[in-house]
One Martini backbone bead per residue (centre of mass of N, CA, C, O) as a GRO file, in nm:
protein
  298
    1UNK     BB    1  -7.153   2.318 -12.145
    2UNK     BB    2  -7.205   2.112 -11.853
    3UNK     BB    3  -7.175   2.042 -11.528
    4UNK     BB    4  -7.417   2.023 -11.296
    5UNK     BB    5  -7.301   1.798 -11.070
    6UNK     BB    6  -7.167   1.623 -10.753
    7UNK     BB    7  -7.116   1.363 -10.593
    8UNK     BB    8  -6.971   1.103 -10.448
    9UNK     BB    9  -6.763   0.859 -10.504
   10UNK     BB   10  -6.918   0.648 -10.425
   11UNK     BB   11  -7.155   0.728 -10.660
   12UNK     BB   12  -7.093   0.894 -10.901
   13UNK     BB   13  -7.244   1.146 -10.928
   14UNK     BB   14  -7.309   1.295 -11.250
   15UNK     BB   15  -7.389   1.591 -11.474
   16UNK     BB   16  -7.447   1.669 -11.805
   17UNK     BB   17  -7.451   1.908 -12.063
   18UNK     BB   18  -7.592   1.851 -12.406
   19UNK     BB   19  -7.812   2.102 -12.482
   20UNK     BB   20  -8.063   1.861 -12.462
   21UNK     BB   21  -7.885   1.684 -12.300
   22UNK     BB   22  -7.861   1.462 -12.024
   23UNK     BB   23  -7.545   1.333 -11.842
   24UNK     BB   24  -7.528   1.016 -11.677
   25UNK     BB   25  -7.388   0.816 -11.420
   26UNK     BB   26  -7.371   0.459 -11.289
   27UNK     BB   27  -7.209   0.266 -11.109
   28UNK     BB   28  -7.136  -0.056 -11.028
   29UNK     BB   29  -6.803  -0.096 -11.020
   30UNK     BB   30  -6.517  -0.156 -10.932
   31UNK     BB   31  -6.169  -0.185 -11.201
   32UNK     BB   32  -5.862  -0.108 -11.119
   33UNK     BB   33  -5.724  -0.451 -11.143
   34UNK     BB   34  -5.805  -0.447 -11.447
   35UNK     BB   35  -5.674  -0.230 -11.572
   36UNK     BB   36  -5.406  -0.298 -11.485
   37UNK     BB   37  -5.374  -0.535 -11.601
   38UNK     BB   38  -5.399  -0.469 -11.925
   39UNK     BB   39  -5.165  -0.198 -11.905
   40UNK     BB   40  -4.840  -0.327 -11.932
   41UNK     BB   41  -4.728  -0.060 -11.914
   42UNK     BB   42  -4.865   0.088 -11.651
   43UNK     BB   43  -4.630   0.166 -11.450
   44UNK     BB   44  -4.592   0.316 -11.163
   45UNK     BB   45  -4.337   0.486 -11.293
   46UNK     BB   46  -4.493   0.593 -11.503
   47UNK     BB   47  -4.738   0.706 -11.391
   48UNK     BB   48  -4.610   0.911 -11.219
   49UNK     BB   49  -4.506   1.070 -11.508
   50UNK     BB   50  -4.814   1.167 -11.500
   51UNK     BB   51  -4.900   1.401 -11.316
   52UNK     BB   52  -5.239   1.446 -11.401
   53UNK     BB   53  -5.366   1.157 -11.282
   54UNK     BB   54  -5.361   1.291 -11.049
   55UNK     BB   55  -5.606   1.193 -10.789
   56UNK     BB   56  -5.805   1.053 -10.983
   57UNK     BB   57  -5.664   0.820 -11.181
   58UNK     BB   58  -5.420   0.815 -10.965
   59UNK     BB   59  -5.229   0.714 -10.702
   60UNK     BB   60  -4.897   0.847 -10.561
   61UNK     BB   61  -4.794   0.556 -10.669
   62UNK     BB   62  -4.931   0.463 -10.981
   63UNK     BB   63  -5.239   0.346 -10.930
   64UNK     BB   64  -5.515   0.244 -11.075
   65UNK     BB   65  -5.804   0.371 -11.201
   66UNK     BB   66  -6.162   0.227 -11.195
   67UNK     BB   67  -6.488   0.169 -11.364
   68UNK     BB   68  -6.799   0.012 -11.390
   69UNK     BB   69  -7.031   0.154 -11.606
   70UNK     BB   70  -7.311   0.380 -11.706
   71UNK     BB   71  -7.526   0.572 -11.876
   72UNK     BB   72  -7.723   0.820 -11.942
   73UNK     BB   73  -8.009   0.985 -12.153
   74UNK     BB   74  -8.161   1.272 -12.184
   75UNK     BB   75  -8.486   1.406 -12.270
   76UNK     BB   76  -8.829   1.471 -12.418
   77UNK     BB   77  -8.809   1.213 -12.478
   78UNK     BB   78  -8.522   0.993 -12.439
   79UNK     BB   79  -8.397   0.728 -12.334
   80UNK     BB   80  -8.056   0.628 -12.249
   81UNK     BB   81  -7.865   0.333 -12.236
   82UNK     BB   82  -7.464   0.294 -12.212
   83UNK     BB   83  -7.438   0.032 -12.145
   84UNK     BB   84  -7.470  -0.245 -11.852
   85UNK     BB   85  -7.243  -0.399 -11.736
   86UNK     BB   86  -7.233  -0.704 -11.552
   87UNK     BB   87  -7.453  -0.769 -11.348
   88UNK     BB   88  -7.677  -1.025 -11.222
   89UNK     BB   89  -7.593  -1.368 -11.212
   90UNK     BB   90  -7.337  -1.413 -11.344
   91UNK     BB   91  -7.075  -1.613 -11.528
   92UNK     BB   92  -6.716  -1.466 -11.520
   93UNK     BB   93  -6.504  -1.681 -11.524
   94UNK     BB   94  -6.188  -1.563 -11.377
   95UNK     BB   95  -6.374  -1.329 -11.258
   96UNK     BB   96  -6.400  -1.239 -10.952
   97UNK     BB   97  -6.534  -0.960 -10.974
   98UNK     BB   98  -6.741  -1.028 -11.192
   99UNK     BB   99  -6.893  -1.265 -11.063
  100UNK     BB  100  -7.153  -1.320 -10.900
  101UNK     BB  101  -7.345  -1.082 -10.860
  102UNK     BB  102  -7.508  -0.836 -10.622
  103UNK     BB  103  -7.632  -0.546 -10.667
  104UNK     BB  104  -7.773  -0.215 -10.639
  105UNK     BB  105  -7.799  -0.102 -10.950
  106UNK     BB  106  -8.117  -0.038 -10.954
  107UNK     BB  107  -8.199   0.121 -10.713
  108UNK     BB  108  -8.000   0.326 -10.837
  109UNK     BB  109  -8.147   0.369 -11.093
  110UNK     BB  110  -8.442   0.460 -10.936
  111UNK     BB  111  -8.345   0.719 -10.784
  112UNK     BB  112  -8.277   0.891 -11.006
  113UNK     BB  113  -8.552   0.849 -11.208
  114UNK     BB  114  -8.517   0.508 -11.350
  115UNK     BB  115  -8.733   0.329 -11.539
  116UNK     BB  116  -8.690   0.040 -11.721
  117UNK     BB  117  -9.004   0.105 -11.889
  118UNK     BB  118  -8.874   0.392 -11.993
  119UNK     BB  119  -8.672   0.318 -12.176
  120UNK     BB  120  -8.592   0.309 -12.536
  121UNK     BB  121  -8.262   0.288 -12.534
  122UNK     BB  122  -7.963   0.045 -12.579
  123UNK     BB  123  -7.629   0.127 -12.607
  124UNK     BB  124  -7.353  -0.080 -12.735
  125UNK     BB  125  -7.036  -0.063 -12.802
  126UNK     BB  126  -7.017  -0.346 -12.708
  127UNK     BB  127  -7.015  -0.709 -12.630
  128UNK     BB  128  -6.892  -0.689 -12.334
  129UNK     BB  129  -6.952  -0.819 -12.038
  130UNK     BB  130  -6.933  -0.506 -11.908
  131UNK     BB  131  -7.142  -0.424 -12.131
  132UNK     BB  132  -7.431  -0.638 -12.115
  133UNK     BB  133  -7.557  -0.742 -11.854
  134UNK     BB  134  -7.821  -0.561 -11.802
  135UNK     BB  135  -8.004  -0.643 -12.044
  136UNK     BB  136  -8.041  -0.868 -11.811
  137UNK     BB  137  -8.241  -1.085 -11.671
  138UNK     BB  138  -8.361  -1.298 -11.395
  139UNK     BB  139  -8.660  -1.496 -11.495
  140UNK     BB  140  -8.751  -1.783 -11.434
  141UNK     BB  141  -8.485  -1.869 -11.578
  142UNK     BB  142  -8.426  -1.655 -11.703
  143UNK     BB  143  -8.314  -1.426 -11.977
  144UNK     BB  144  -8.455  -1.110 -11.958
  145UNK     BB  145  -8.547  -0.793 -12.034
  146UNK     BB  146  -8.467  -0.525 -11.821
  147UNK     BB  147  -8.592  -0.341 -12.088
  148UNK     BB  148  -8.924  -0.368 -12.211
  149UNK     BB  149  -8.910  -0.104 -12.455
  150UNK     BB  150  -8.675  -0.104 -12.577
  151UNK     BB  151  -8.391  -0.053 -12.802
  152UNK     BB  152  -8.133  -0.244 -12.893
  153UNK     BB  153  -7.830  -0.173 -12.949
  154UNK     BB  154  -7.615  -0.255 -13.251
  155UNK     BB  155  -7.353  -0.295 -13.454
  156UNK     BB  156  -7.296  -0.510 -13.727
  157UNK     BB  157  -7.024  -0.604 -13.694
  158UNK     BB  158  -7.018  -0.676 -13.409
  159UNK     BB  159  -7.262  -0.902 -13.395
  160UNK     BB  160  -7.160  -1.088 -13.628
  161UNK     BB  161  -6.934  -1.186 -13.453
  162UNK     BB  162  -7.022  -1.281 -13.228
  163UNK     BB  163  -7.287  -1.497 -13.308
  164UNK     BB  164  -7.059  -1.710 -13.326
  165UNK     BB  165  -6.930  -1.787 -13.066
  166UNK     BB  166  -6.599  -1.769 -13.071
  167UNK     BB  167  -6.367  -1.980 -12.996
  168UNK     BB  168  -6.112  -1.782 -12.934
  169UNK     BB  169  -6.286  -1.679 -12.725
  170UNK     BB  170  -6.372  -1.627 -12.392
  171UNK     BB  171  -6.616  -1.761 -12.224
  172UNK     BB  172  -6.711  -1.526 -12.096
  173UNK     BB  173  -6.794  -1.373 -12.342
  174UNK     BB  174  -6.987  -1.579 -12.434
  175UNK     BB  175  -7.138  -1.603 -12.225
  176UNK     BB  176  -7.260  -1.321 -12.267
  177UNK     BB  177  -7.421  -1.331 -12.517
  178UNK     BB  178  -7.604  -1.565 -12.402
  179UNK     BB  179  -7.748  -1.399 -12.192
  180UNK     BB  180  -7.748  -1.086 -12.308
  181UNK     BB  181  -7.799  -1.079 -12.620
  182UNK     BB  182  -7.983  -1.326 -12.775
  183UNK     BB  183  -8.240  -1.270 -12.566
  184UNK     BB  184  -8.310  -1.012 -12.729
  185UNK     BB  185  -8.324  -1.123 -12.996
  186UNK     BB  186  -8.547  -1.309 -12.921
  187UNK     BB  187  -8.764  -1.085 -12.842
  188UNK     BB  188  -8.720  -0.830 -13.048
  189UNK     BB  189  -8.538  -0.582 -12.958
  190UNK     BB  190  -8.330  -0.570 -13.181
  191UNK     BB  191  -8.077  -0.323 -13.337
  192UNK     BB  192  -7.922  -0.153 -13.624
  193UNK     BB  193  -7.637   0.067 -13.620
  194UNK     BB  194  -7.450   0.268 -13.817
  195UNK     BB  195  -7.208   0.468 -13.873
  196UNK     BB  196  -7.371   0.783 -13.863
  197UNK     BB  197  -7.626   0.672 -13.809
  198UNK     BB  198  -7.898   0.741 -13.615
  199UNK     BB  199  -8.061   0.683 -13.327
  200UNK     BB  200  -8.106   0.945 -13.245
  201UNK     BB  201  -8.138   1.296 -13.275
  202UNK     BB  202  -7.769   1.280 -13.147
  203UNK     BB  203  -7.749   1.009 -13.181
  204UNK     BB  204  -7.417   0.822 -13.254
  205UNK     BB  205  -7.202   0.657 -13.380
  206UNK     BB  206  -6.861   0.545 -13.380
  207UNK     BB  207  -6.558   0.399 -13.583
  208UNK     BB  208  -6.354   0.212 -13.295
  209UNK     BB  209  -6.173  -0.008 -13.352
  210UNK     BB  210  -5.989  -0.303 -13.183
  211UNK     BB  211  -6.074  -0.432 -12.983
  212UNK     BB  212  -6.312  -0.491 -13.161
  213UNK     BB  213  -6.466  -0.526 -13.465
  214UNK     BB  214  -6.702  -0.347 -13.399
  215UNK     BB  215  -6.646  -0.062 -13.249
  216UNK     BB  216  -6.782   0.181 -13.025
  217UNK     BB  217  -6.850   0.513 -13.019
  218UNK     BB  218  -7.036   0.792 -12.878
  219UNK     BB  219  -7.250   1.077 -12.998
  220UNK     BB  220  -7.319   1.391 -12.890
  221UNK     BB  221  -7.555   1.630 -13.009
  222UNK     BB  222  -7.678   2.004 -12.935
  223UNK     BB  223  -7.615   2.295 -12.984
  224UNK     BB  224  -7.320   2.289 -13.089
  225UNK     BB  225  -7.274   2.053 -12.892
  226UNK     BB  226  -7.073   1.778 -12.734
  227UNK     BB  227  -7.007   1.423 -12.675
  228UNK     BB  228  -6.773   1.148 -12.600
  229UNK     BB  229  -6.822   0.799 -12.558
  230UNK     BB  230  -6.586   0.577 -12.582
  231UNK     BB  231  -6.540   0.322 -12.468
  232UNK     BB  232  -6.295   0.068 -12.573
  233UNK     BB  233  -6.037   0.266 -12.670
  234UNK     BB  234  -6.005   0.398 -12.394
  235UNK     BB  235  -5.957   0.244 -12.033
  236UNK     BB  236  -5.753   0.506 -11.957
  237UNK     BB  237  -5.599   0.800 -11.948
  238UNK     BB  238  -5.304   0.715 -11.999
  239UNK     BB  239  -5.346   0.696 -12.290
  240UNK     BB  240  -5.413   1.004 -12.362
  241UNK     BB  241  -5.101   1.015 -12.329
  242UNK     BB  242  -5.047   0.704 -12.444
  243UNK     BB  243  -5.168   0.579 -12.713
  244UNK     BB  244  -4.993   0.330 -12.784
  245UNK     BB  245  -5.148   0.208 -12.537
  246UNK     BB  246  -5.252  -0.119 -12.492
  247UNK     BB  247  -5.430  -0.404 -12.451
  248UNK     BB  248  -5.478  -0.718 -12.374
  249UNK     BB  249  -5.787  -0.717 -12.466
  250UNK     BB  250  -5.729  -0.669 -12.754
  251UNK     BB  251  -5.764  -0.805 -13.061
  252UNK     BB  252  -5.642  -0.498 -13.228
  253UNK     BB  253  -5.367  -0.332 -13.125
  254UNK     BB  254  -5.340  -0.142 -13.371
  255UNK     BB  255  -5.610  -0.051 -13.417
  256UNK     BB  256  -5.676   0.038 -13.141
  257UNK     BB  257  -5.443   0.275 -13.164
  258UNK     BB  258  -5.561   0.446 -13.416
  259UNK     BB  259  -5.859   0.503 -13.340
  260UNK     BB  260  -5.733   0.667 -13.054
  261UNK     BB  261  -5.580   0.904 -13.233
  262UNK     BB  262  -5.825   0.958 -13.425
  263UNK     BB  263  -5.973   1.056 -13.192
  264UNK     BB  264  -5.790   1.263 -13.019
  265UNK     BB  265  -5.719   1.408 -13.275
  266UNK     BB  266  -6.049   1.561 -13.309
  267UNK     BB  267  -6.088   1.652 -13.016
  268UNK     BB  268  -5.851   1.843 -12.945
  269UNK     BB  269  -5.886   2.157 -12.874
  270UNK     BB  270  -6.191   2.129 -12.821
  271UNK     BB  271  -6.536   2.119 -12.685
  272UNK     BB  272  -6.558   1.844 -12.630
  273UNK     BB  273  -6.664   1.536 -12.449
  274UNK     BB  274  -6.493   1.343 -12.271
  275UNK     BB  275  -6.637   1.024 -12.186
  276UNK     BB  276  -6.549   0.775 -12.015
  277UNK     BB  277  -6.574   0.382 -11.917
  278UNK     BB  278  -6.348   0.384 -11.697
  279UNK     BB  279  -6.348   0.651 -11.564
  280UNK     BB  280  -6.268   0.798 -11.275
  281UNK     BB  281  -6.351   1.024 -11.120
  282UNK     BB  282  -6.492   1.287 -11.307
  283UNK     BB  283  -6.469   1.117 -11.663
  284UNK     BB  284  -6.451   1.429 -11.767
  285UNK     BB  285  -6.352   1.643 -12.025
  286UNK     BB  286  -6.084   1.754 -12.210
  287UNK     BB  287  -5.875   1.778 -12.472
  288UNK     BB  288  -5.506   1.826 -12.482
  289UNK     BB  289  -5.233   1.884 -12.596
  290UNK     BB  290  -4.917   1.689 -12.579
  291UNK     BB  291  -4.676   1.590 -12.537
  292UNK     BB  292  -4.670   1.228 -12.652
  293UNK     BB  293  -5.015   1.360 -12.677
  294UNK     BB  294  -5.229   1.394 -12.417
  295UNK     BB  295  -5.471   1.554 -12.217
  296UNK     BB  296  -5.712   1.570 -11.941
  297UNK     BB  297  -5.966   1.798 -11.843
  298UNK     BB  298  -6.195   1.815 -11.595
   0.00000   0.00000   0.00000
């Protein structure tokens, strides 16, 4: 298991082997000022004391790095994409860096050599607007399925949350379900697959509640190799030194912290490789335990 090549950091073009398995990742937008945001310990002289975020996770300064970004998976069947950014002509208000994009992000989907009508299954983490933009785009006024032969997965208890759209939430998270979840819903083309349960052959859920009330990590297993995609149980690496910082938007600050202990420490010390979801190139390491908590060594 090892990482195959990697791009420039601004195309973030990085590829790994897990067995049968290559996955790559495909950045949609910067999200570094939201990241700082919401990790209100991760303050620059707290981040300066952490050596190791420096250079590729935090700058000199002790400003946080961060990124939102899709996955690709892929073997000899099975197209698989996780998570798919914030997408283009979305409404997500009062996120200005957020709202009313238009990148391109499908261009260089294409570039890749991936096809949206090849794609065979759409792998959610979770239903927040920035992981499930994608999953739709505007066609004749409407918001139709990105990858139309797709079977988008989603979580049992994760979609129960949301479908019924929580007054508690922030708009832009319900206008997120409206425009991005329902409408696959409506397609015909969710699926639903529990914790431990194989979504394809090597490829399952693990359940990280605490973000979001179903929250999920994905599991890539192929050849006696893993790694695991984290969703957001830790939206940068700053986490993995001091497990207990919490973020502002965790529903369940408590929880989201104990699932994030209890994923760095089963994969501690192991060779599993530990892929982050809003981690800022190189994405992805190793962990191994430290003083306060543990390391991600890329």
């Amino acid at each position: 298991m090892g990482m195959l090549g990697e791009g420039a950091a601004t195309t973030a073009s990085a590829e790994w082997a897990v067995g049968r398995f290559r996955i790559r990742n495909l950045i949609e937008t910067d999200a570094s000022a939201a990241v700082r945001d919401i990790i209100s310990q991760a303050t620059r002289e707290a981040i300066a004391g952490i050596g190791w975020l420096a250079p590729h996770f935090a700058d000199a300064s002790g400003n946080l790095r961060g990124v939102v970004q899709s996955f690709l998976i892929s073997d000899d069947v099975h197209r698989i994409v996780v998570d798919t950014c914030v997408g283009n002509g979305k409404r997500r208000e009062p996120f200005e860096d957020f709202n009313d994009l238009h990148t391109d992000f499908l261009s260089r989907f294409a570039s890749l050599g991936w096809d949206p009508a090849t794609v065979t299954h759409v792998v959610c983490t979770h239903l927040h607007f920035d992981h499930v933009g994608w999953n739709t785009q505007l066609v004749d006024e409407e918001w139709r399925p990105t990858f139309p032969n797709a079977r988008y997965v989603f979580c049992p208890r994760e979609f129960d949350y949301w479908r019924a759209l929580p007054e508690s939430e922030i708009e832009a998270q319900r206008h997120g379900i409206r425009d991005s979840v329902l409408p696959i819903v409506q397609a015909g083309q969710a699926r639903y697959s529990e914790p431990g349960s194989p979504i394809v052959p090597g490829v399952s859920y693990i359940f990280t509640p605490g973000h979001t009330p179903g929250h999920c990590s994905v599991s890539i297993e192929s050849d006696g190799e893993r790694a695991v995609i984290t969703g957001d149980v830790m939206h940068h690496p700053c986490q993995i030194a001091r497990p207990a910082w919490s973020t502002l938007s965790d529903y369940d600050p408590d929880l989201s912290r104990s699932s994030r202990q209890r994923l760095l420490t089963a994969v501690a010390g192991t060779d599993t490789l530990l892929i982050g979801s809003h981690f800022a190139p190189p994405t992805a390491g190793r962990v191994l335990p430290a003083a306060g908590g543990f390391e991600l060594r890329p």
